[in-house]
N, C-alpha and C positions, 0 to 999 in steps of 0.2 A: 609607651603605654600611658593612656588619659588617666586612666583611674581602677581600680578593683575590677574583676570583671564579674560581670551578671552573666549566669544559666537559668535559661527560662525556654520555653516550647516559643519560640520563634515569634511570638505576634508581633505584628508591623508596629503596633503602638510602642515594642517594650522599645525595638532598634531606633527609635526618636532619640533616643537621650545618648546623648555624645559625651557624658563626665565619665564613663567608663569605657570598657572593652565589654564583647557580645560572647557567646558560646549559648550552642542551641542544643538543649538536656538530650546527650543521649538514650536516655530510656525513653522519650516521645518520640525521638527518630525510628528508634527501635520497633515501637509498637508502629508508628505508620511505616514503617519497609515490612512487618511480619502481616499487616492489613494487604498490603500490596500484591504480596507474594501469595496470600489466601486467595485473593480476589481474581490476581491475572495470571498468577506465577509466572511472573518475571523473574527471568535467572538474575538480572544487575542487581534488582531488590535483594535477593537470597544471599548474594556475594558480598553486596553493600554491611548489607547486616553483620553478616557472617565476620566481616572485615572490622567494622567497629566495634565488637563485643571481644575479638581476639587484641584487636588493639590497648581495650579497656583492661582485660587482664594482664598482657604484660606492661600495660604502665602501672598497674595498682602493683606486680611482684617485682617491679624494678625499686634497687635501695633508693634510685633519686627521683621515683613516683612520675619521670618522663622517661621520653626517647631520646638515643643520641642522635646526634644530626647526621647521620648514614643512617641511620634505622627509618628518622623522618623524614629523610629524602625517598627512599624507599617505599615507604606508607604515603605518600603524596603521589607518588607515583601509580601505584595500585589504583587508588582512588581516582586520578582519571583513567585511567583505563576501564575501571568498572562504569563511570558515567560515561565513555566515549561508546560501549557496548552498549549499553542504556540506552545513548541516542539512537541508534541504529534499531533495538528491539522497538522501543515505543512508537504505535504507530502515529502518522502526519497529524498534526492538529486541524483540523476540520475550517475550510478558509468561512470570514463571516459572510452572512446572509444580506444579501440588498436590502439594506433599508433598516438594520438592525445598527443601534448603537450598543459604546459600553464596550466594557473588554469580551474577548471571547472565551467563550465556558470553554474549561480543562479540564482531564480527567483527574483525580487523588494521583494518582503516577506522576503524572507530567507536573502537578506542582508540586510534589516531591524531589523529582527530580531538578526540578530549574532550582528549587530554594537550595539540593547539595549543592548544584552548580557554582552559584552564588556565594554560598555562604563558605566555601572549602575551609580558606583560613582560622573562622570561627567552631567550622564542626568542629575541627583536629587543632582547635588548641589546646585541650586536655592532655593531649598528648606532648605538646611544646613545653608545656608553663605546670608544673610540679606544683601551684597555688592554685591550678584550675581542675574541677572535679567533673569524672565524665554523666555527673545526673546531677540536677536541683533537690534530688529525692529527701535529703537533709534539709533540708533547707524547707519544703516544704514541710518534712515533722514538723521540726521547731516551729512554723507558725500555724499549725493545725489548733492545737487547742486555744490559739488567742481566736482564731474565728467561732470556734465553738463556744466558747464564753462571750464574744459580740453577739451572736445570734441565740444566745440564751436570755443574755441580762439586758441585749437591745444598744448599749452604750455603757462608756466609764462617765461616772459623773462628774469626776474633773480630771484634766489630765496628769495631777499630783499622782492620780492612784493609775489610772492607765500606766505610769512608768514606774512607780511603786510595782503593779502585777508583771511589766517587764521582766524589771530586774528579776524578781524572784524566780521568775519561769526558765530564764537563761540561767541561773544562776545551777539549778537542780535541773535542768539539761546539761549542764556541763560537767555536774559530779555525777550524773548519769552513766555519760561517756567514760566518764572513767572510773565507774563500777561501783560506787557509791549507790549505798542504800539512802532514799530521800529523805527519812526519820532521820539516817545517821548525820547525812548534809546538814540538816535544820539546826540537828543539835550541835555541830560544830559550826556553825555560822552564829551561833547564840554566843555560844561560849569564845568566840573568837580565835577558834584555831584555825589555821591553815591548811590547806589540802596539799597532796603531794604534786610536786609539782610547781608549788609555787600561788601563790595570790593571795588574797582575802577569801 
């Protein structure tokens, strides 16, 4: 392992950066297999889907938040054979036109499918790595309202306070999560007491 890993909706720019490991959010998988399946109903979409969101529940009620290595042999398994049926349903990619450059146009399916193809390792490492989470959906909370206050105030006026507003925001997300009322956060952050748990 390089480093922490990133979940993020797959764009080519994010996979540039080589200090960590990839995982691509399965709730955007989700919605493009449940796009696909409106569109063409393709059964491999239906199965794909169906397969990851069952996966996702028994690793969120499993006590070590992964699979064991027979379960993930298993689930590896499934998953080509749903892409192997895949290939077979989708039809031929259309050969290019004399005289046209550039790659050739794809349908949403087909680059669906070639990115599971590609990416197996990284879809189903939520399912390997107990520190890796099957959505970015957190992740994008937590930085939703720093965008809504950039696009309010326009900028911080120095970076002193930009990480002054940081801390503060992590800080009552964090007593959030663990049930903390934010008045009650503030005031035990003044007075210097400790949350359970553990910290400042």
């Amino acid at each position: 392992m390089v480093g922490s890993p990133s979940i993020h909706d797959c764009w080519a720019s994010y996979l540039s950066y080589d200090h960590c490991d990839h995982g691509p959010c399965g709730a955007h998988l989700v919605r493009e297999l449940t796009f696909v399946v409106e569109a063409n109903g393709y059964r491999w979409a239906a199965r794909m889907k169906e397969l990851l969101l069952d996966t996702a529940k028994q690793v969120a009620n499993s006590p070590h938040k992964c699979l064991s290595e027979d379960d993930y042999r298993k689930l590896t398994k499934r998953y080509r054979v749903i892409l192997a049926r895949g290939a077979k349903e989708l039809p031929p990619i259309p050969p290019r036109q004399d005289g046209k450059r550039g790659r050739v146009a794809k349908s949403d399916a087909h680059n669906l499918w070639e990115r599971l193809e590609r990416y197996q390792d990284a879809v189903l490492l939520f399912a390997k790595r107990p520190e890796v989470a099957f959505t970015n959906n957190r992740a994008e909370r937590d930085l939703r309202m720093s965008k809504v206050k950039q696009k309010v105030s326009g900028c911080f006026r120095t970076r002193q306070y930009a990480e002054a507003y940081c801390r503060i925001s992590s800080y009552l997300q964090t007593m959030a999560y663990r049930g903390y009322n934010p008045l009650v956060a503030i005031q035990m952050a003044l007075s210097g007491e400790l949350y359970a748990g553990g910290g400042e």
